[in-house]
C-alpha positions as CSV (number, residue, x, y, z in Angstrom):
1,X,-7.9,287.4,-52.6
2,X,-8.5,284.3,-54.7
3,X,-12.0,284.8,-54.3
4,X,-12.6,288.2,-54.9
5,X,-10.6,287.7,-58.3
6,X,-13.2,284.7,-59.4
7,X,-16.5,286.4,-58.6
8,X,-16.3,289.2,-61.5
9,X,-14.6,286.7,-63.9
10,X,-17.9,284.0,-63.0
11,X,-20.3,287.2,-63.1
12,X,-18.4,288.3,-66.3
13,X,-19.2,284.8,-68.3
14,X,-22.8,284.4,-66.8
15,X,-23.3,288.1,-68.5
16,X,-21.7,287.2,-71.7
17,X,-23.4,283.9,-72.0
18,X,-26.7,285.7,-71.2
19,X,-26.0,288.3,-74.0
20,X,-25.5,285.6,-76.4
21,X,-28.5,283.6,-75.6
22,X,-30.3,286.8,-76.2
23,X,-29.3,287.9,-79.3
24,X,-30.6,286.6,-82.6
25,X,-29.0,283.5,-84.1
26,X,-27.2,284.2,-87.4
27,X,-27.9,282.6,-90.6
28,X,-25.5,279.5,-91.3
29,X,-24.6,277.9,-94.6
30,X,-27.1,275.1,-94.0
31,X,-29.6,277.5,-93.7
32,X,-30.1,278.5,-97.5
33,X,-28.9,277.1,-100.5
34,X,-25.2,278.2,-102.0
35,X,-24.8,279.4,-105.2
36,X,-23.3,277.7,-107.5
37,X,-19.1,277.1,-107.1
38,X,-17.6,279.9,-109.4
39,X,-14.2,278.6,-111.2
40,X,-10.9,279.3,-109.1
41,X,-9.1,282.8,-109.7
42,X,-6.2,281.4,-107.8
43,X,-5.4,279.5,-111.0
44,X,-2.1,280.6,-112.5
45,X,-1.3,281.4,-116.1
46,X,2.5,280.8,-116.1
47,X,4.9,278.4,-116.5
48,X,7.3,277.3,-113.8
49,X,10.0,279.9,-113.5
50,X,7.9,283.2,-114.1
51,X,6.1,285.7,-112.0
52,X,3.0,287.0,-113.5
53,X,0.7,290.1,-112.0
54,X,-2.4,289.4,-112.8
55,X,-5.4,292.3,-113.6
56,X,-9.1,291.0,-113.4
57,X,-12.2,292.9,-114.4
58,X,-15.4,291.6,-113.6
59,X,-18.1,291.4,-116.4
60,X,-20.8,293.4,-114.7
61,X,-18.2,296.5,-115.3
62,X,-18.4,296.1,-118.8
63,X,-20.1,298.6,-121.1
64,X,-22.4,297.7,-124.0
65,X,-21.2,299.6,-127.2
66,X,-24.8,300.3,-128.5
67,X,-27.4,302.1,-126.2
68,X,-29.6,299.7,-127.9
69,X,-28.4,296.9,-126.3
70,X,-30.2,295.2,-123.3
71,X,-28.6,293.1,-120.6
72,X,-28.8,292.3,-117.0
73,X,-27.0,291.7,-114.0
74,X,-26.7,287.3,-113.6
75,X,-24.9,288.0,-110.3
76,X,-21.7,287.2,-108.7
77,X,-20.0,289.8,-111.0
78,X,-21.9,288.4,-114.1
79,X,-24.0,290.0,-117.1
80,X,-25.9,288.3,-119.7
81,X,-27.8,289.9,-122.7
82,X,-31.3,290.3,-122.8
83,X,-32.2,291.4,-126.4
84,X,-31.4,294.3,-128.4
85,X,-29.5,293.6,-131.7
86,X,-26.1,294.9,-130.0
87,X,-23.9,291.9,-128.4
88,X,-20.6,294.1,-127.6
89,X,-19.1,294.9,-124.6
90,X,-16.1,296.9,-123.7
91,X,-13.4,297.9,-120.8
92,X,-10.4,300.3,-120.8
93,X,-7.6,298.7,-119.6
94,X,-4.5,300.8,-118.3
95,X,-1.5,298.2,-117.5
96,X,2.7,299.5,-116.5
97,X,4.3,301.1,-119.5
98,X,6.8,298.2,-120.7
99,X,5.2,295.6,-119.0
100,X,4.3,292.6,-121.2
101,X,1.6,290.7,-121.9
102,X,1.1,286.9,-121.9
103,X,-2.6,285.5,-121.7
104,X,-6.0,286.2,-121.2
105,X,-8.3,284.3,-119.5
106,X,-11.9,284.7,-120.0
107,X,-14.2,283.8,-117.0
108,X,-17.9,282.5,-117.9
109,X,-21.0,280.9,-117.2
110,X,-22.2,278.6,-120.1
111,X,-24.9,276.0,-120.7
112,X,-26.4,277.5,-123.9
113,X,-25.8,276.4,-127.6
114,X,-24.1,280.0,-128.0
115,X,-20.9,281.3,-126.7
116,X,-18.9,284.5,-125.2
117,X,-15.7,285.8,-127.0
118,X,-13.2,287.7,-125.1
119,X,-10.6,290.0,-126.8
120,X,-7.2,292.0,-126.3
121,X,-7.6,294.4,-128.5
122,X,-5.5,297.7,-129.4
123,X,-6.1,300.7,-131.1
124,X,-4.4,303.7,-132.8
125,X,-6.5,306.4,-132.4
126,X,-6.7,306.9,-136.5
127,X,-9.1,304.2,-137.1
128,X,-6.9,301.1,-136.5
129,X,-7.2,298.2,-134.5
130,X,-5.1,295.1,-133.6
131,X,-6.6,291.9,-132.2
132,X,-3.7,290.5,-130.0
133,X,-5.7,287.6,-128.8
134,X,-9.0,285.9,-128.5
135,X,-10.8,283.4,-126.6
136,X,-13.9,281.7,-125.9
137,X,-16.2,279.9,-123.9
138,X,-17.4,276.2,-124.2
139,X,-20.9,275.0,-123.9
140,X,-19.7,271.6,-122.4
141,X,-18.5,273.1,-119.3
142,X,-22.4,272.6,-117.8
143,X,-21.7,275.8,-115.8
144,X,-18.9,278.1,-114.6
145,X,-15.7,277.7,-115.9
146,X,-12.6,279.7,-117.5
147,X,-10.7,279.0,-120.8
148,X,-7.0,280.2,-121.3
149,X,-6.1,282.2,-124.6
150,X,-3.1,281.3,-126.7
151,X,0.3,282.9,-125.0
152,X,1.5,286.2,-126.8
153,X,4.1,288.4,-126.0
154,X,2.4,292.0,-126.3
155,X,4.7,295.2,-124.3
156,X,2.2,297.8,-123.4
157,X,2.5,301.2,-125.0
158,X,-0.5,303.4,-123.3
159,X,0.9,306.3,-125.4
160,X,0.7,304.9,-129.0
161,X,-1.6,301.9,-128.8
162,X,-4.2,302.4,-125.8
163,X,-5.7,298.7,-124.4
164,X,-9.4,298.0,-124.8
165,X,-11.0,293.9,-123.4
166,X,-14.1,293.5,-125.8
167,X,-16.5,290.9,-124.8
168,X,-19.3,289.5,-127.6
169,X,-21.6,287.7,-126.1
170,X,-23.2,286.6,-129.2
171,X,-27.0,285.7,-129.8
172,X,-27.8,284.2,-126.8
173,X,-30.4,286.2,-124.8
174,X,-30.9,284.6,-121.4
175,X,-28.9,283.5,-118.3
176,X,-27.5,280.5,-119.6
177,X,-24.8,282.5,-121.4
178,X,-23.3,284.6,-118.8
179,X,-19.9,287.0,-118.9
180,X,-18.3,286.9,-115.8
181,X,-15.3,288.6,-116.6
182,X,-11.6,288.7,-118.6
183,X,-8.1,288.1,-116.3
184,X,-4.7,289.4,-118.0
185,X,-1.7,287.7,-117.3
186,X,1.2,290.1,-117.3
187,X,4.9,290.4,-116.6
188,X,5.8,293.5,-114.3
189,X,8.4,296.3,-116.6
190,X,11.9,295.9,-114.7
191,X,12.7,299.2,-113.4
192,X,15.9,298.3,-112.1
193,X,18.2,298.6,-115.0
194,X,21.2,298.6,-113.1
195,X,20.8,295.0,-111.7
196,X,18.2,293.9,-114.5
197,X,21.3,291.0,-116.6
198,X,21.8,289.7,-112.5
199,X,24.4,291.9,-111.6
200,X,24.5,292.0,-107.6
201,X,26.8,293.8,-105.0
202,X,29.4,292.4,-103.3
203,X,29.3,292.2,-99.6
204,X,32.2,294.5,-98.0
């Protein structure tokens, strides 16, 4: 019995080392150079004691607000402008009614002399706008990197005052100004209003 088990197992690993041998090798890391090491999304924006949900957009789905303005893709989820007098960028953003707003964090690739500017920005649908929050790159950073906005305190209202992230990406008209993208920081609305001020159930 002991031997009629091991002859298909052998004649199962000779066939599957056979198969690999005859297949194609597949590219490894050492084979072609990385890209460059983009900055950590994993970073939190909170401090101890909160729990944030976090909404990212990547700059490449960002859309220029003049059809006169010329950009291109920088990869990894990036744009950078090209020419055209235009330098805005926009993105809807739809977020929980009632949640609230604390940062935005602005993702970027920057070795240039010139620098992006992210903002929250609302509006009222009768010609009125608020800017919540801005921030913006730094030409030190010698590469990818993120910068964190001042913390605000903004409760969405999609009915009244509709979310827009606008991105300028200033003068700058080559890859070493890239937009890579804009990260909100939010808390979650409580839904639970019963046991929202800590008020728990009592085991029977």
């Amino acid at each position: 019995m002991m031997t009629s088990i091991r002859k298909p197992v052998s004649m199962i690993a000779s066939g599957v080392f056979m198969l690999a041998a005859a297949m194609p090798m597949a590219a490894t890391a050492g084979d072609q150079p990385l890209p460059p090491r983009a900055p950590d999304l994993a970073q939190a924006d909170q401090p101890a004691g909160t729990v944030f949900n976090y909404l990212f957009i990547a700059g490449a789905t960002f859309h220029p607000l003049e059809s006169a303005t010329a950009f291109a893709y920088s990869g990894a989820g990036c744009i950078h402008k090209t020419g055209g007098s235009g330098n805005l960028f926009a993105h809807k953003v739809v977020l929980p009614e009632g949640a609230v707003v604390h940062y935005l964090r602005l993702y970027f690739f920057d070795t240039s002399t010139e620098k992006v500017t992210a903002f929250f920005t609302t509006y009222d649908a009768a010609g009125g706008f608020n800017e919540l929050t801005s921030v913006s790159s730094t030409n030190d950073a010698g590469g990818f990197a993120s910068t964190l906005s001042p913390e605000i305190s903004y409760t969405v209202d999609n009915f009244s005052a509709p979310i827009n992230l606008v991105a300028n990406l200033g003068a700058q008209n080559n890859n070493t100004l890239r937009f890579c993208g804009m990260r909100i920081a939010y808390e979650p609305p409580v839904l639970d209003t019963i046991f929202k001020d800590g008020f728990d159930p009592q085991p029977l």
